[in-house]
C-alpha positions in Angstrom: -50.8 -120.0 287.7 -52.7 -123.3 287.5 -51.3 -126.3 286.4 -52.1 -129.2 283.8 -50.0 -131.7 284.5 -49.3 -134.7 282.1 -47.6 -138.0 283.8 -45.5 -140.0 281.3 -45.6 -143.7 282.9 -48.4 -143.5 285.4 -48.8 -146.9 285.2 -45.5 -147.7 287.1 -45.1 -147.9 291.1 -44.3 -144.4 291.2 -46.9 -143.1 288.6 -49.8 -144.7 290.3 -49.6 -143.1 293.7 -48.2 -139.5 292.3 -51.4 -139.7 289.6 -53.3 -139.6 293.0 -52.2 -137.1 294.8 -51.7 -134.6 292.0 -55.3 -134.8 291.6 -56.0 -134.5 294.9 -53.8 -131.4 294.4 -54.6 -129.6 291.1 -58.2 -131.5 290.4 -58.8 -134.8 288.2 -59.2 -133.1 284.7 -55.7 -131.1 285.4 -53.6 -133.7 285.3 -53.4 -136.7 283.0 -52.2 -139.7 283.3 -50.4 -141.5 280.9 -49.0 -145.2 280.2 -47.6 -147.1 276.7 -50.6 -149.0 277.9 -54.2 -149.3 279.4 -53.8 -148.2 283.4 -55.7 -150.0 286.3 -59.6 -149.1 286.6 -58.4 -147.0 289.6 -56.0 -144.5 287.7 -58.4 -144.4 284.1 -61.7 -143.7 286.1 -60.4 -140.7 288.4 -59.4 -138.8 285.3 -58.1 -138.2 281.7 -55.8 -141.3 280.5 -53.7 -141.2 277.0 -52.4 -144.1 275.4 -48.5 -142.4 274.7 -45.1 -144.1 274.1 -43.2 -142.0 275.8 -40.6 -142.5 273.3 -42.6 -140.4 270.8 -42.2 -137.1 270.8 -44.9 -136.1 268.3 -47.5 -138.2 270.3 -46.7 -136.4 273.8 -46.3 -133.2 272.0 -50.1 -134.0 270.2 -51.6 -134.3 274.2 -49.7 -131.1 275.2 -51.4 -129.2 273.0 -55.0 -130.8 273.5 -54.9 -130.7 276.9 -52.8 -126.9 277.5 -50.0 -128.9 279.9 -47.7 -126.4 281.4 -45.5 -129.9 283.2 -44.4 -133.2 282.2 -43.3 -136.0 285.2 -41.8 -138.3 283.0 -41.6 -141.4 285.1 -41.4 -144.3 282.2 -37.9 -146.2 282.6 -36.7 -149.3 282.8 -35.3 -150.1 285.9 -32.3 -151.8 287.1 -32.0 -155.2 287.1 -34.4 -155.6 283.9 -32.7 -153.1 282.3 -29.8 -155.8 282.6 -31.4 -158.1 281.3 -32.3 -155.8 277.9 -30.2 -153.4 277.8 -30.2 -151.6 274.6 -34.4 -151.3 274.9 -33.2 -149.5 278.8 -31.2 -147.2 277.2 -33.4 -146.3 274.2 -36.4 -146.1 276.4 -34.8 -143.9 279.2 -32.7 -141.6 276.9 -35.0 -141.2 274.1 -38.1 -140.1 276.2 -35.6 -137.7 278.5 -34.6 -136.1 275.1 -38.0 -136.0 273.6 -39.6 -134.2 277.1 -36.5 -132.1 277.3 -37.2 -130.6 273.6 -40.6 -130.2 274.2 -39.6 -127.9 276.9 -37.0 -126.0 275.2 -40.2 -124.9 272.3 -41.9 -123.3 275.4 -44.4 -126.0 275.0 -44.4 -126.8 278.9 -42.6 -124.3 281.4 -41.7 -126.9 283.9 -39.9 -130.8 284.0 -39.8 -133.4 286.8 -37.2 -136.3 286.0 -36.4 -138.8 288.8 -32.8 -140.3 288.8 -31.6 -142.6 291.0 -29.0 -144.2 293.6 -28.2 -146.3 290.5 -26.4 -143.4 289.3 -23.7 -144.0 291.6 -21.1 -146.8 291.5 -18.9 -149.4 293.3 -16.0 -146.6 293.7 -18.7 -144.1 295.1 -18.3 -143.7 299.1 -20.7 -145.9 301.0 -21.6 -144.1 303.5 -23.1 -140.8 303.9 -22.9 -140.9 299.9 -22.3 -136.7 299.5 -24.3 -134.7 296.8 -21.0 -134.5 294.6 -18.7 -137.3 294.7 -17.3 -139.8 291.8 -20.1 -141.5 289.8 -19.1 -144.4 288.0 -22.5 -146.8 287.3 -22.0 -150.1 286.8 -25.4 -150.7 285.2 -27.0 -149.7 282.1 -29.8 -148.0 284.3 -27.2 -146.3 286.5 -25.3 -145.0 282.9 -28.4 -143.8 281.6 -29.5 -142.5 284.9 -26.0 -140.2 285.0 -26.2 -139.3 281.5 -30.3 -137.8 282.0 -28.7 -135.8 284.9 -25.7 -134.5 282.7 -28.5 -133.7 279.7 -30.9 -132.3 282.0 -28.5 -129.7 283.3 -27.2 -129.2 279.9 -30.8 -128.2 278.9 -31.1 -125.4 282.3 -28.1 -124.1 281.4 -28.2 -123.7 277.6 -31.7 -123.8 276.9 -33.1 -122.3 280.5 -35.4 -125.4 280.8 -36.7 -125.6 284.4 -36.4 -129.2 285.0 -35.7 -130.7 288.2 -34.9 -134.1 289.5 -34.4 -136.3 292.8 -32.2 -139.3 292.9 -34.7 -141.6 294.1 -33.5 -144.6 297.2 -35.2 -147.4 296.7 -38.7 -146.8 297.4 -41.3 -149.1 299.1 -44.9 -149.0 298.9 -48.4 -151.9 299.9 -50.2 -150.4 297.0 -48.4 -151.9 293.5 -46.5 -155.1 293.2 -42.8 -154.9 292.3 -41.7 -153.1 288.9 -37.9 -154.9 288.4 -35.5 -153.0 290.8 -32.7 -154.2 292.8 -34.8 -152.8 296.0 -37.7 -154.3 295.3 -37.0 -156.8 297.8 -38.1 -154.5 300.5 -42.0 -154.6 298.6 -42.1 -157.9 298.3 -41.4 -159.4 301.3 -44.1 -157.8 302.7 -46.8 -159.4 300.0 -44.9 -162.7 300.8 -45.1 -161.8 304.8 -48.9 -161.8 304.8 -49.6 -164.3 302.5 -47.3 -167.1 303.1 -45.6 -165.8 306.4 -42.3 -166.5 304.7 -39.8 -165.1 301.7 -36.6 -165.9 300.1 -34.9 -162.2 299.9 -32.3 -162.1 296.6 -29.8 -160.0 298.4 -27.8 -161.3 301.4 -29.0 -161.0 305.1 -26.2 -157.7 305.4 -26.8 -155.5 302.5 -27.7 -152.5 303.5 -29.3 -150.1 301.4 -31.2 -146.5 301.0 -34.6 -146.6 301.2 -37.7 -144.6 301.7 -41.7 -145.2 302.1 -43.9 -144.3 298.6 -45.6 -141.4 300.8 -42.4 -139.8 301.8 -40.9 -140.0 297.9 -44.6 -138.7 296.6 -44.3 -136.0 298.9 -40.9 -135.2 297.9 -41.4 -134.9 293.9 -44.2 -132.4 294.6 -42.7 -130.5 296.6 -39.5 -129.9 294.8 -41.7 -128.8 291.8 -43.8 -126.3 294.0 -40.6 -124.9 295.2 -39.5 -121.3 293.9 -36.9 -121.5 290.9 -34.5 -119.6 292.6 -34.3 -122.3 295.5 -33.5 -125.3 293.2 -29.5 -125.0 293.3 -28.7 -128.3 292.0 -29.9 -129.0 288.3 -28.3 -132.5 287.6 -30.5 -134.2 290.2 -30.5 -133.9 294.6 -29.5 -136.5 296.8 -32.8 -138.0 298.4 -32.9 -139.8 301.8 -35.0 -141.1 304.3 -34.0 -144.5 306.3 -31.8 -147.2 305.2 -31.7 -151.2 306.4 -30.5 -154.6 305.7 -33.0 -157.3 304.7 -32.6 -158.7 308.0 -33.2 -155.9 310.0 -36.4 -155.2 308.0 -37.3 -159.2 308.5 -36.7 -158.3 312.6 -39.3 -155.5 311.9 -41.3 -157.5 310.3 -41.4 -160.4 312.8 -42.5 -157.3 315.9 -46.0 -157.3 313.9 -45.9 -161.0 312.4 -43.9 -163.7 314.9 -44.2 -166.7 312.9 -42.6 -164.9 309.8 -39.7 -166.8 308.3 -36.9 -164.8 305.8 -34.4 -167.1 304.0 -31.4 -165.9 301.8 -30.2 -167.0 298.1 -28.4 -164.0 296.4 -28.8 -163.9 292.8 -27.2 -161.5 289.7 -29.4 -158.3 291.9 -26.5 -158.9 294.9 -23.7 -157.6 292.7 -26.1 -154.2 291.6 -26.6 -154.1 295.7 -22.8 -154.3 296.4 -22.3 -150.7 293.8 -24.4 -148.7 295.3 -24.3 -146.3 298.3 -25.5 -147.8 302.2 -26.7 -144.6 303.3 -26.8 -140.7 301.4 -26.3 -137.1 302.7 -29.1 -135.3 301.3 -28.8 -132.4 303.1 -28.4 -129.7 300.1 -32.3 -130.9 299.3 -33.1 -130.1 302.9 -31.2 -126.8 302.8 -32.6 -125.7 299.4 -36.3 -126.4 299.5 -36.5 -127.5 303.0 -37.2 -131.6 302.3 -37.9 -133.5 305.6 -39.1 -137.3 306.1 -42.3 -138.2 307.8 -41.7 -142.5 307.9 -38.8 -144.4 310.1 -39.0 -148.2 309.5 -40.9 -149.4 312.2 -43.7 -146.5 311.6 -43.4 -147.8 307.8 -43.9 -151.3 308.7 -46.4 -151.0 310.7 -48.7 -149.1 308.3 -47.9 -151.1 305.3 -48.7 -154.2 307.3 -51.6 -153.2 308.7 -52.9 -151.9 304.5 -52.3 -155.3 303.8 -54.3 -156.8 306.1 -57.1 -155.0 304.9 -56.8 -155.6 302.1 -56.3 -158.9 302.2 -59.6 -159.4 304.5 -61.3 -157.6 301.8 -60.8 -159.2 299.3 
């Protein structure tokens, strides 16, 4: 069947770039993009935009029905370390849209649900290393708690409701073409703005802390292709394991300094550093490869290079 996609939180660093490719995909006027606010020119000129708080189940439902949607991405969150920083608006805003999306799915509104959770669903007494698909959860953050409680509902929904929804718990991702949006791994986008134009950056995490992470191509790629992927392939309905690479700030700094010498990284850990310290160093997301066949396309060097290079163009284009 053909699909009308609508995108709740296209504005965000994930929305953007998904928005894009989805129309590449399905054609502009079959997938809408959607933001609590007006997009970039980019993102409202290449096809429909709705002004929806994703909150608002009456309003989403309202563009559902005008435009015939058969999914809803819901994207719109509040990410980790602002969600610390307000953390009743984090949980209102990343539990009440999840509920709202999930309802309009159980009505038969929309046959089909993509919800991203995270690595912030995990915890300080969560192994480290080779993080496995089950294992204890205990978040430390009030993105990480509402993160494991959308997994828990979103499950609850398939197996009481028969909702198809589906969900990847997201590394942190990196991408050239949107500024940071407020996570703990943001670090890793930043530093390369800083890199080209001031050939230097003071990271918030320490030199060592090594994290998951994954290019913005590789986790576009990803989302869509867990939602093509037959029903009876998605095993797991709280939300798979996602992997790519993983690296400490300085090792992405030595990567850095292959394409730019002169680049200097200093280090002045902040409230992010303790977030850092709860979360897994590297995950085993080998049930999403098994499943629905995931692979990876970017290591860190390849990523580096073709962020820094973007950049650059961009820069001299400007």
């Amino acid at each position: 069947m053909s699909e009308t996609i609508l995108i709740l939180g296209a504005s965000g660093q994930i929305g953007g770039e998904l928005t894009e490719k989805l129309r590449n995909i399905y054609g502009s006027n079959h997938v809408i993009a959607s933001d609590i606010r007006n997009g970039n020119d980019a993102l409202m000129n290449s096809g429909p935009f709705e002004i929806i708080d994703a909150t608002d189940k009456d309003g989403i439902l309202a563009v559902v029905k005008k435009y015939k949607v058969t999914q809803i991405y819901l994207l719109a969150a509040m990410l980790s370390a602002t969600g610390e920083q307000f953390p009743q608006k984090a949980w209102d805003l990343n539990m009440s849209s999840l509920l709202a999306v999930l309802d309009i799915a159980k009505e038969k509104h929309v046959h089909q649900v993509y919800w991203p959770s995270s690595i912030a669903a995990f915890g300080p007494t969560t192994p480290k290393n080779n993080t496995p698909q089950k294992t204890i959860m205990e978040p430390s953050t009030v993105y990480g708690i509402s993160k494991i409680s959308g997994e828990f509902w979103c499950n609850y929904y398939h197996e009481k409701f028969g909702v198809d929804v589906r969900s990847l718990r997201y590394p942190g991702i990196i991408t050239w073409k949107s500024k940071p949006g407020g996570g703990t791994t943001d670090y890793a986008v930043d530093i390369f703005f800083k890199a080209i134009k001031e050939g230097a950056y003071e990271c918030f995490l320490g030199e060592n802390t090594r994290l998951p992470m994954m290019y913005m191509e590789d986790a576009v790629n990803a989302t869509i292709k867990l939602m093509q992927a037959d029903a009876k392939d998605i095993k797991v309905r709280t939300s798979y394991n996602l992997s790519a690479i993983d690296f400490t700030p300085k090792e992405l700094a030595t990567q850095i300094q292959q394409f730019l010498p002169n680049f200097k990284i200093t280090y002045k850990p902040d409230f992010r550093q303790q977030i850092a310290d709860s979360w897994p160093q590297t995950i085993d997301d080998s049930e999403a490869r098994k499943d629905w066949n995931w692979s990876h396309k970017f290591d860190l060097s390849s990523m580096a290079n073709d962020i820094i290079k973007n950049l650059q163009a961009q820069k001299i284009n400007s």
